[in-house]
Backbone as JSON Lines, residues from 0, in Angstrom:
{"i":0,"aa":"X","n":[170.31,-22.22,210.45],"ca":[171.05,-23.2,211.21],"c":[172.46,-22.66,211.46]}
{"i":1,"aa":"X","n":[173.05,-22.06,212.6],"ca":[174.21,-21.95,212.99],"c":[174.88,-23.07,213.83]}
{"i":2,"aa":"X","n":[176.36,-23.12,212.83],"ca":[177.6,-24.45,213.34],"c":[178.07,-23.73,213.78]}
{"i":3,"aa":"X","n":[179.16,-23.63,215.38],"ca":[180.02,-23.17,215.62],"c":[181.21,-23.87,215.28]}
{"i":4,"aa":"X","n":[182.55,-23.42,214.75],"ca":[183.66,-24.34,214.74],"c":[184.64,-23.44,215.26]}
{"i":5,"aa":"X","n":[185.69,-23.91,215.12],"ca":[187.01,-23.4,215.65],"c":[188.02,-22.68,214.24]}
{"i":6,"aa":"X","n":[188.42,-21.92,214.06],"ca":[189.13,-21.07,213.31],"c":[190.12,-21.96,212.31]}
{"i":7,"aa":"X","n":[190.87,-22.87,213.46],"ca":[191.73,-24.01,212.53],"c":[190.91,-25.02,211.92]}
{"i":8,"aa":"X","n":[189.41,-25.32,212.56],"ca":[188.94,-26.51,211.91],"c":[187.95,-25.61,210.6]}
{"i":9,"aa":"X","n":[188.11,-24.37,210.22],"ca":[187.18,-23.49,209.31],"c":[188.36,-23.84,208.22]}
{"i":10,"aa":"X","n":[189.74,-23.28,208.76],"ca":[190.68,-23.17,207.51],"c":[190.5,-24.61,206.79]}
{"i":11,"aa":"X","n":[189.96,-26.03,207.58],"ca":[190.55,-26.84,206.8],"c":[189.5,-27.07,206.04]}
{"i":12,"aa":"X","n":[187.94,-26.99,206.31],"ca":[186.92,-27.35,206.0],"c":[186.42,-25.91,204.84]}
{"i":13,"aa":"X","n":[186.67,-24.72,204.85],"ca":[186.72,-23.89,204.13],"c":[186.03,-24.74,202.42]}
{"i":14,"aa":"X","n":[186.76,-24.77,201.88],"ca":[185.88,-25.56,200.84],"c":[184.39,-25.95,200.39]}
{"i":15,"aa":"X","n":[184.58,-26.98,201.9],"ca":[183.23,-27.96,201.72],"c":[182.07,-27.1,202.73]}
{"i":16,"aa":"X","n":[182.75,-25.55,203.38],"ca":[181.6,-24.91,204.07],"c":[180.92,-24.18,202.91]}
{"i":17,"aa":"X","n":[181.93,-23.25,202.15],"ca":[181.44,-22.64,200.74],"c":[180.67,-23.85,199.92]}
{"i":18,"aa":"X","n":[180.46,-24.9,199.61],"ca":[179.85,-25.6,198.84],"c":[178.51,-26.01,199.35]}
{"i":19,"aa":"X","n":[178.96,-26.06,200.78],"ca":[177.83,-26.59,201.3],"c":[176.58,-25.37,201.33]}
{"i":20,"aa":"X","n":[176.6,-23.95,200.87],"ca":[175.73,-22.84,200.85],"c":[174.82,-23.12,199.62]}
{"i":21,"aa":"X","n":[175.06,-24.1,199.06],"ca":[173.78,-24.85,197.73],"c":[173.02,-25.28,198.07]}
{"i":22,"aa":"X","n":[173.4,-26.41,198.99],"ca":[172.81,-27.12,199.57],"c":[171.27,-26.46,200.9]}
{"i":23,"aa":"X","n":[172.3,-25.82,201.98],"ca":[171.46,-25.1,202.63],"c":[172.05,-23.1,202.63]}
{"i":24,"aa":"X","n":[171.3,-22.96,201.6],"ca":[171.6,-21.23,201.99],"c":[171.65,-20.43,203.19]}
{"i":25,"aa":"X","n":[170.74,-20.94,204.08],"ca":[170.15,-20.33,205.71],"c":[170.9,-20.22,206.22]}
{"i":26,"aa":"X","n":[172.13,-21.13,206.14],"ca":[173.25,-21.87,207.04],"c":[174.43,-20.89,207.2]}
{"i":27,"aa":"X","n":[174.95,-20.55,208.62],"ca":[175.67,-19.53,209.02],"c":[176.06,-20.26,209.9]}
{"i":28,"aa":"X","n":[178.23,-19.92,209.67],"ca":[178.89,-20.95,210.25],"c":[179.91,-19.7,211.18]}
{"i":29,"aa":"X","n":[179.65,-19.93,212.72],"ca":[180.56,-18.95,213.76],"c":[181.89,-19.95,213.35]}
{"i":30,"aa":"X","n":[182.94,-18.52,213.58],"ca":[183.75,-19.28,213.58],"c":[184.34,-18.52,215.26]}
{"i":31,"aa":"X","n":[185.52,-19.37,215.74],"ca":[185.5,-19.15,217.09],"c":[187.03,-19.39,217.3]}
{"i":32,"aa":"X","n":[187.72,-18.5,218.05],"ca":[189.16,-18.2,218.44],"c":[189.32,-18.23,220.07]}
{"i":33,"aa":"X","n":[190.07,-19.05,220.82],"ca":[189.73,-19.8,222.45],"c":[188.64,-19.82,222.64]}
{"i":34,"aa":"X","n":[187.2,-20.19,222.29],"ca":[186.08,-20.57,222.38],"c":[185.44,-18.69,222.37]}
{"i":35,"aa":"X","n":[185.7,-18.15,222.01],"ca":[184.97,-16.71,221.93],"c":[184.75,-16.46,219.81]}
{"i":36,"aa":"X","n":[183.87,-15.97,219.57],"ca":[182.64,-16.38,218.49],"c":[183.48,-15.02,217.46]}
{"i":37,"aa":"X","n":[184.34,-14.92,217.17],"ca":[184.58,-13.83,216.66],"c":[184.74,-13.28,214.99]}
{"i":38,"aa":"X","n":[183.81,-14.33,214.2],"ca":[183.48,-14.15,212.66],"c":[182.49,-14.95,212.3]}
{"i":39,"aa":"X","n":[181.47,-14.46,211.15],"ca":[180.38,-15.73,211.07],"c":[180.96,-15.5,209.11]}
{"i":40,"aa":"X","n":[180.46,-16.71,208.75],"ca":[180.13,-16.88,207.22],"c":[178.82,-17.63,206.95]}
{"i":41,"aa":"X","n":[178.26,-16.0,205.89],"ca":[177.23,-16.32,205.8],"c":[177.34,-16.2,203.94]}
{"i":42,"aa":"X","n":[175.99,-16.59,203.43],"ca":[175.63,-16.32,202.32],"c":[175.17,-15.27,202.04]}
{"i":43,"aa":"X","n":[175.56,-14.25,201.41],"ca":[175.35,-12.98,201.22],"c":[173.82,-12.38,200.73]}
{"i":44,"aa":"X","n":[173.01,-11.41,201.42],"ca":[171.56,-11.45,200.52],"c":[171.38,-11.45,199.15]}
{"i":45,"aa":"X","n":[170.53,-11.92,198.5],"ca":[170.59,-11.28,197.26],"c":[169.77,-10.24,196.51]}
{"i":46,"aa":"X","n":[169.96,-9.58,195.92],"ca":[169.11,-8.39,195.36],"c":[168.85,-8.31,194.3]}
{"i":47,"aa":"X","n":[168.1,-7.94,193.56],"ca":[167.31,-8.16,192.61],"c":[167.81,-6.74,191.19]}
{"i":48,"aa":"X","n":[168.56,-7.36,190.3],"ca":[168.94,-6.53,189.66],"c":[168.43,-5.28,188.81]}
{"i":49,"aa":"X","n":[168.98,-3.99,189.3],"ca":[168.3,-2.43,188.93],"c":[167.99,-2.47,190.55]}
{"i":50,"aa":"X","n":[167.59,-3.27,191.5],"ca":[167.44,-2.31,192.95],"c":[168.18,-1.02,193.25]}
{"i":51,"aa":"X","n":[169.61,-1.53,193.06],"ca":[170.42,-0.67,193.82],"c":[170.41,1.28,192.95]}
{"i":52,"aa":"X","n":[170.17,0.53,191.64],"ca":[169.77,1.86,191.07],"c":[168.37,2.23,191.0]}
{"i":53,"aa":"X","n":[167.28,1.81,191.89],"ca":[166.28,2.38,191.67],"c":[166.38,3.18,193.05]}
{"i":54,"aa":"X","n":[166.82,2.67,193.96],"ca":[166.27,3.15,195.36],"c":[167.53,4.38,195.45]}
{"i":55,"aa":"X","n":[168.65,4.66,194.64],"ca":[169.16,5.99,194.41],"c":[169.11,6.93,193.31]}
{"i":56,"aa":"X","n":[167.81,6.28,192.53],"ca":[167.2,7.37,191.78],"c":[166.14,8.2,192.78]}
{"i":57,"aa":"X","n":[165.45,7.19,193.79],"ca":[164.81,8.0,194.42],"c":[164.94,8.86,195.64]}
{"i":58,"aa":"X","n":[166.44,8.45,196.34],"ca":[167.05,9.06,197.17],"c":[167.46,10.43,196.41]}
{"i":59,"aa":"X","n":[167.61,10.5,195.27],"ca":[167.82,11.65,194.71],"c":[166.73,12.06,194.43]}
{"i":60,"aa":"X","n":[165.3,12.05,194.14],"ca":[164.34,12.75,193.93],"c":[163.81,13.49,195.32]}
{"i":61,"aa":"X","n":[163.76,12.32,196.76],"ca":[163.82,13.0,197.93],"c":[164.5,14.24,197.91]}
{"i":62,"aa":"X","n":[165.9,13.83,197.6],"ca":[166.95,15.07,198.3],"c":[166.66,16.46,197.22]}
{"i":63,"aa":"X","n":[166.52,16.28,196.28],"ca":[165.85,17.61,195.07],"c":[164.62,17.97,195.5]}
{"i":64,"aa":"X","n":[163.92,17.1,195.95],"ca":[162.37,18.2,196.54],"c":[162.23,18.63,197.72]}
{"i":65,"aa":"X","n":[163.17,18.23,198.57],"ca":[163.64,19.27,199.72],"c":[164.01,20.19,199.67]}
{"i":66,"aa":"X","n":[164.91,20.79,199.02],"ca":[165.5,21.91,199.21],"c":[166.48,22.51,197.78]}
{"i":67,"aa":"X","n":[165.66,22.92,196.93],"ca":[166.36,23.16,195.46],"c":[167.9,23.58,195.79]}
{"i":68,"aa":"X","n":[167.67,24.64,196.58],"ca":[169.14,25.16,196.45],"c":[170.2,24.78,196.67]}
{"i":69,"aa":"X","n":[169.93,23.6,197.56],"ca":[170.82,22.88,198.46],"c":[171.65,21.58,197.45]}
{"i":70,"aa":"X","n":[172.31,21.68,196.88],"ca":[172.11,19.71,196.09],"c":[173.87,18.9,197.17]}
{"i":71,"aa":"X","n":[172.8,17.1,197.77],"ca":[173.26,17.06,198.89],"c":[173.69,15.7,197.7]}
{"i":72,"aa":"X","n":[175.34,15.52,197.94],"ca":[176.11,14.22,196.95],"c":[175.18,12.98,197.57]}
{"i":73,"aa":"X","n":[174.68,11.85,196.75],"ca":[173.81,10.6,197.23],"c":[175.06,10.06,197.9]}
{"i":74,"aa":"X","n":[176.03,10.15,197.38],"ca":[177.28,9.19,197.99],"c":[177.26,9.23,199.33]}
{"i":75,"aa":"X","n":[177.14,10.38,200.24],"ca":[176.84,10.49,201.28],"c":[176.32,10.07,202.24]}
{"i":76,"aa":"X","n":[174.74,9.28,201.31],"ca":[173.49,9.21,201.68],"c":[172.83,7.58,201.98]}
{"i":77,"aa":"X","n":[174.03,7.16,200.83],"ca":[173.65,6.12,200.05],"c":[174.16,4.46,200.81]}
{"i":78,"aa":"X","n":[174.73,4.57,202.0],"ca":[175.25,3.85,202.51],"c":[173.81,3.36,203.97]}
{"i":79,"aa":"X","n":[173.48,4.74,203.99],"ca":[171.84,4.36,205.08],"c":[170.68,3.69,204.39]}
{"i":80,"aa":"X","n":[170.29,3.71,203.0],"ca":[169.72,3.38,202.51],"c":[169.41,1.86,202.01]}
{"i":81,"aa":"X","n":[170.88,1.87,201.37],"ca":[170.85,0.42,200.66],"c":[171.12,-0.59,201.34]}
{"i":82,"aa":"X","n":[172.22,-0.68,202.08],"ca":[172.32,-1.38,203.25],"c":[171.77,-1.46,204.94]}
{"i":83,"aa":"X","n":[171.33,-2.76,205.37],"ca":[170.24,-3.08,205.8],"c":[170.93,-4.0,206.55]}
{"i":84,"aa":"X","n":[171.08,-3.5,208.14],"ca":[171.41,-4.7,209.22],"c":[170.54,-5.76,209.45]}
{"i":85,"aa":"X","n":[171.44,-7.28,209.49],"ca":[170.52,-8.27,209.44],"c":[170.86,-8.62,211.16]}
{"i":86,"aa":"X","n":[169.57,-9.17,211.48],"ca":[169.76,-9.91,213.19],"c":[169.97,-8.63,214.02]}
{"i":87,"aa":"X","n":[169.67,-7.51,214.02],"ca":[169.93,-6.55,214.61],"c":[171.35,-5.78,214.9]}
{"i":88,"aa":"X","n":[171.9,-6.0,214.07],"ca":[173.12,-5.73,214.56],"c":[173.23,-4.3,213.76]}
């Protein structure tokens, strides 16, 4: 469910928008500056704890059985992997 509001009516309602993410998690609120859409607040995904270290234990087993000689930093790597555009963006 997306609300659009206005930037001054976010600052005041701010509060009761964060509280209201208990209620409905789904809920993603545009916020909007002269009627143009230019920030949303959403509820952040959640992930399931040890993900983030499993899926760069195995980004590192990829990158070691490619190419021994080569060793490529995950830090690098690790930003295509774990994070995941939502709505296409």
């Amino acid at each position: 469910m997306k609300t659009v509001i206005s930037i001054s009516d976010a600052r005041k309602q701010l509060p009761g928008i964060i509280k209201s993410f208990k209620n409905s998690p789904d809920a993603v609120y545009q916020i909007t500056v002269h009627d143009e859409v230019v920030a949303e607040i959403k509820k952040p995904a959640m992930v399931r704890p040890g993900e983030a270290a499993t899926r760069l234990l195995a980004i590192r087993r990829k990158l070691k059985t490619k190419k021994k000689q080569y060793r490529s930093p995950i830090s690098e790597n690790v930003k295509d992997y774990l994070y995941v555009a939502e709505d296409g963006l």
